[in-house]
C-alpha positions as CSV (number, residue, x, y, z in Angstrom):
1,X,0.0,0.0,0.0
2,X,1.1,3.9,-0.6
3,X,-0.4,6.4,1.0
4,X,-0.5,10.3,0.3
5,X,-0.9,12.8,2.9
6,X,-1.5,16.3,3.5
7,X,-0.8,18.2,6.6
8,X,-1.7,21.7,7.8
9,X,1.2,23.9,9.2
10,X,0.3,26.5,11.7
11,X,3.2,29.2,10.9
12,X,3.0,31.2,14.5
13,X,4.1,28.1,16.5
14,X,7.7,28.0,17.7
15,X,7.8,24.2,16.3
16,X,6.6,25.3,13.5
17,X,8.9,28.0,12.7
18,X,11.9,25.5,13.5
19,X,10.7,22.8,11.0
20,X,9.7,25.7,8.1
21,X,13.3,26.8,8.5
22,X,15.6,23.4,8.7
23,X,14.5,20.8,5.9
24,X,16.5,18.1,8.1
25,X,14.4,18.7,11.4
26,X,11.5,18.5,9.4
27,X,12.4,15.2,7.8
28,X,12.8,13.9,11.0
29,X,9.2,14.4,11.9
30,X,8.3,13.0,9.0
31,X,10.3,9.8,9.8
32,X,8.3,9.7,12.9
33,X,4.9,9.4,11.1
34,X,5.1,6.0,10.5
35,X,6.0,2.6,12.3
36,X,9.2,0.9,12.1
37,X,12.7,1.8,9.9
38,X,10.9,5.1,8.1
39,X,14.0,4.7,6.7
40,X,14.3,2.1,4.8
41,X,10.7,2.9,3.3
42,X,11.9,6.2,1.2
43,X,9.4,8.8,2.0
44,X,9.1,11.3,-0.2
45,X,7.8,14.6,1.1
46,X,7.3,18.2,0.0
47,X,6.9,21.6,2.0
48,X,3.8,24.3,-0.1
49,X,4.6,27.6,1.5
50,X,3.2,29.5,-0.9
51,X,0.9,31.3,1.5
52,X,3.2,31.5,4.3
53,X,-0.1,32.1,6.8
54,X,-0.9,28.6,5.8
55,X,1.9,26.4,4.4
56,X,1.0,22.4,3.5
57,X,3.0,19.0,4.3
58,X,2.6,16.2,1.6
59,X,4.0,12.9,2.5
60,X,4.4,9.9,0.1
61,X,4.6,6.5,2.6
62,X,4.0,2.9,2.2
63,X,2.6,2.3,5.0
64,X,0.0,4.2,6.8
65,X,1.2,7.2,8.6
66,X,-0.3,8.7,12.0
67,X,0.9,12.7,12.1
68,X,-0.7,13.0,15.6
69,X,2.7,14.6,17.0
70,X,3.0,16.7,14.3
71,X,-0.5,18.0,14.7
72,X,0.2,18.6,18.3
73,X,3.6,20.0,18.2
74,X,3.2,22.1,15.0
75,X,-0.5,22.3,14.2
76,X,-4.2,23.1,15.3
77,X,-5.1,20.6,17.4
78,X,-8.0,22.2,19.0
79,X,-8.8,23.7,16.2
80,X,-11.8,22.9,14.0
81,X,-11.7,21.1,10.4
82,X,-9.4,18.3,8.9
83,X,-5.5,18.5,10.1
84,X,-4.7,15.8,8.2
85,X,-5.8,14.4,5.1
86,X,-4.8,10.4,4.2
87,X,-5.4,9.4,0.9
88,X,-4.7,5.5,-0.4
89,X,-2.5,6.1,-3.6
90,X,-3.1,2.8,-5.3
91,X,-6.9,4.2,-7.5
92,X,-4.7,6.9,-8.7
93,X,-1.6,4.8,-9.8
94,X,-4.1,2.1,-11.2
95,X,-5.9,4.7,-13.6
96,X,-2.9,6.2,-14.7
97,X,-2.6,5.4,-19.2
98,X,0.2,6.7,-21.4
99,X,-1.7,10.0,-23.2
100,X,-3.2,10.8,-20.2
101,X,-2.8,14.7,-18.8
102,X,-2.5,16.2,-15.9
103,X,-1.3,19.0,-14.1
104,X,1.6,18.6,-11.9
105,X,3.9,19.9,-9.1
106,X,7.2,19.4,-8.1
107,X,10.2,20.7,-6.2
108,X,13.3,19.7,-7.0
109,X,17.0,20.0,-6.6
110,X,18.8,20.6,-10.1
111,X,22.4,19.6,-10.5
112,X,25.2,19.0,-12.3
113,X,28.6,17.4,-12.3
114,X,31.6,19.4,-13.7
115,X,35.0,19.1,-13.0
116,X,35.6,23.0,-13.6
117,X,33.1,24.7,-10.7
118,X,33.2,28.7,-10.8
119,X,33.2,29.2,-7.1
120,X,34.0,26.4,-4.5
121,X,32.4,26.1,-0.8
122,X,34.3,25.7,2.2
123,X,34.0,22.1,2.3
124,X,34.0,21.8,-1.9
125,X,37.7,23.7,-1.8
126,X,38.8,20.8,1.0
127,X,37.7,18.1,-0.9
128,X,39.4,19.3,-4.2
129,X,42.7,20.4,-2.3
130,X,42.5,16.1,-1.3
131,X,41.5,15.1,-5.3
132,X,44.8,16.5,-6.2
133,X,47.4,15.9,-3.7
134,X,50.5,13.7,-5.0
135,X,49.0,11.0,-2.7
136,X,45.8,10.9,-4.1
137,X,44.5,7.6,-6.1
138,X,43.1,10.3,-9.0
139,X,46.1,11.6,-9.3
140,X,48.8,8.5,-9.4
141,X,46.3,7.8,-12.6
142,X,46.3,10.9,-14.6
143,X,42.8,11.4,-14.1
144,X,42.9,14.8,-12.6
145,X,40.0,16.0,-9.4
146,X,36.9,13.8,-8.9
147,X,34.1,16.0,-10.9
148,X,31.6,17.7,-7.9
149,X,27.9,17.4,-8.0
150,X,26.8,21.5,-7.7
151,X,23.4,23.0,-7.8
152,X,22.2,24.5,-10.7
153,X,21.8,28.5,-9.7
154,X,19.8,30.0,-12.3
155,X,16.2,29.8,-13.7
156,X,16.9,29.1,-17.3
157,X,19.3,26.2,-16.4
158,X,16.9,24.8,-13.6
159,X,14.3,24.8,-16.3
160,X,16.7,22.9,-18.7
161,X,17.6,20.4,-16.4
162,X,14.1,19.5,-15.9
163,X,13.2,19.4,-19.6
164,X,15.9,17.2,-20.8
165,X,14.7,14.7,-18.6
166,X,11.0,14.6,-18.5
167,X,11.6,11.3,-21.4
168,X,13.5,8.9,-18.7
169,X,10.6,9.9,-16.0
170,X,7.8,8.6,-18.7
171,X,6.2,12.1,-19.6
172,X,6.6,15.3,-21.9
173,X,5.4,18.9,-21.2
174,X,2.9,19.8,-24.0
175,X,3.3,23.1,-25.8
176,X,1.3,26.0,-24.7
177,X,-2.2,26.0,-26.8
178,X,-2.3,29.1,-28.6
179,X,-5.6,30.8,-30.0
180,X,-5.9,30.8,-34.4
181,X,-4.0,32.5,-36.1
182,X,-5.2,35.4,-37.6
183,X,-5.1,35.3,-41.6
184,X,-2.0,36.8,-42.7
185,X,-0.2,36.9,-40.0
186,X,2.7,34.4,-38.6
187,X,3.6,33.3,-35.1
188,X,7.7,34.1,-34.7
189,X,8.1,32.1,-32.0
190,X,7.5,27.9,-31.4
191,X,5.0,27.7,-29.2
192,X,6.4,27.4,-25.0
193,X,5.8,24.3,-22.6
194,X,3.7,24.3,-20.5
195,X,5.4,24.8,-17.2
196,X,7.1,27.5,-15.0
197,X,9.0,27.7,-11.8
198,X,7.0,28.8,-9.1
199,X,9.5,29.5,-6.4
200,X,13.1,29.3,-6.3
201,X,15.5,29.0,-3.0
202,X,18.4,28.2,-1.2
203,X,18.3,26.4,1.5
204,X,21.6,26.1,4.1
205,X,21.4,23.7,7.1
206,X,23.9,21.8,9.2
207,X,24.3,17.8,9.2
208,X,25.9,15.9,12.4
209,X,28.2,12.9,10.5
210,X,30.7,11.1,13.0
211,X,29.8,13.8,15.4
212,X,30.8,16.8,13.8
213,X,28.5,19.2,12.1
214,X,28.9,19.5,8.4
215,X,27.2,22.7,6.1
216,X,24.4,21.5,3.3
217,X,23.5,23.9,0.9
218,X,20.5,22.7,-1.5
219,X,19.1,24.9,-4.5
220,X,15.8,23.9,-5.2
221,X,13.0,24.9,-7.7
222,X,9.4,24.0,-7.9
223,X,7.9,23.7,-11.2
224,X,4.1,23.5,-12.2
225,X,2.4,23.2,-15.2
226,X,0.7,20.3,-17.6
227,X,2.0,16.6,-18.5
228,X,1.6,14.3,-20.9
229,X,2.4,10.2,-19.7
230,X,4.4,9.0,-22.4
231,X,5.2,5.8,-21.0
232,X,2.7,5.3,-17.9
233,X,4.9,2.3,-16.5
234,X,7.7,4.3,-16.2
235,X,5.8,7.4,-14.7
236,X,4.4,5.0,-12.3
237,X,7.8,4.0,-11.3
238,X,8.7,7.9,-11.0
239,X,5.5,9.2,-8.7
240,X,6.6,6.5,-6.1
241,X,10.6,6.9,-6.7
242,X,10.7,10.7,-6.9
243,X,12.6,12.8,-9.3
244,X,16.5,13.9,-8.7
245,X,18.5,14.1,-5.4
246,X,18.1,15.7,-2.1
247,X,15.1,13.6,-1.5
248,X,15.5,13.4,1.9
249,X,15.3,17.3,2.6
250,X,12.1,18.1,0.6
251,X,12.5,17.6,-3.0
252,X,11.3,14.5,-5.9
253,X,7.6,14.5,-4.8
254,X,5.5,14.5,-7.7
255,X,2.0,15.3,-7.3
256,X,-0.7,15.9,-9.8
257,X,-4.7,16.9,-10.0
258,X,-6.8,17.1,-12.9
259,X,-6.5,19.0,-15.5
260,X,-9.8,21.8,-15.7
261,X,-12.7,20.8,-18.3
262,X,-12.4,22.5,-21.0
């Protein structure tokens, strides 16, 4: 089973503001909305702050969650209406048919891997200093530095990434539909996807690893527009895998809703 969730955030509460601001506390909680290793299950889960009076936690699980202590730490709980909403995923992954459309949301975290970076981080500039010392294994072999995963910074190239890889994650974005033509006159442009990036940011946190405290820095985007399921096996496989890295602090969760009638 796979089950989708949506939590309300109530913004004012110290909790709260400690989970909005650090993606790794907040995965934590997550981690403690289900039974067992949450580890080992690979939840995917996504932070909507676009109205920052009343920001919105999806979860992805496979198994079913209970967000009790995160209602009561970080939520209403004497308030009035639904806190949580728990949805079974399996009716949605069972109706899903290549050619089907949908609109879609998704943050992500945009990278690439280049041997030539512009500007190095702290702990970047460390591990490149160690890639070419005379005692390195890269270096013995002629190989030159290790090439460093870095987050793509801009719009245009976040979108790019994105594009170039709708194919392997089983869909397309469909090009915008434009009204007739008028007689006479010709468009100059090729008509443009439909998508956009909603909200870009960059998000700085520390991690504890063999008890010390290491920096994370994470560029993320979150796109939204209309798909097409080219291959619905494959776009299956993505909905429940996620899309790119940083998983763990926010990003890959793909979610989608119906496109309005026409």
């Amino acid at each position: 089973m796979t089950y989708l969730s949506r939590i309300r955030i109530n913004p004012l509460r110290a909790e709260s503001r400690k989970l909005l601001a650090n993606p790794r506390a907040m995965r934590s909680v997550v981690l403690h909305g289900v039974p067992g290793e949450a580890v080992e299950q690979r939840i995917l889960w996504r932070l909507d702050s676009d109205n920052p009076h009343r920001p919105w936690l999806y979860a992805l699980t496979r198994t079913k969650p209970d967000w009790t202590h995160l209602i009561e730490a970080a939520g209403w709980p004497e308030a009035d209406g639904e806190h949580a909403h728990i949805a079974d995923y399996r009716p949605l992954l069972d109706k899903l048919r290549t050619g089907d459309t949908y609109a879609f949301r998704v943050s992500t975290s945009p990278v690439q891997n280049t041997r030539t970076p512009v500007k190095l981080t702290p702990a970047q500039a460390t591990r490149r200093k160690a890639d070419i010392a005379p005692s390195s294994t890269t270096e013995s072999h002629g190989r030159g530095p290790r090439s460093l995963r870095l987050g793509h910074r801009t719009a245009a190239a976040q979108l790019n990434w994105f594009l170039n890889r709708t194919q392997k994650w089983g869909f397309q974005i469909p090009a915008t539909e434009l009204e007739p033509q008028v007689p006479g006159i010709e468009l100059g442009e090729p008509a443009a996807p439909e998508i956009r990036i909603s909200s870009r940011h960059r998000l700085s946190f520390g991690r504890n690893t063999d008890g010390n405290k290491h920096p994370v820095t994470i560029h993320t985007a979150t796109f939204e527009g209309h798909l097409e399921i080219t291959d619905a096996e494959r776009f299956t496989t993505t909905l429940l895998a996620g899309i790119g890295p940083s998983k763990a602090y926010g990003c890959g969760l793909l979610t989608l809703a119906p496109l309005p009638a026409a």
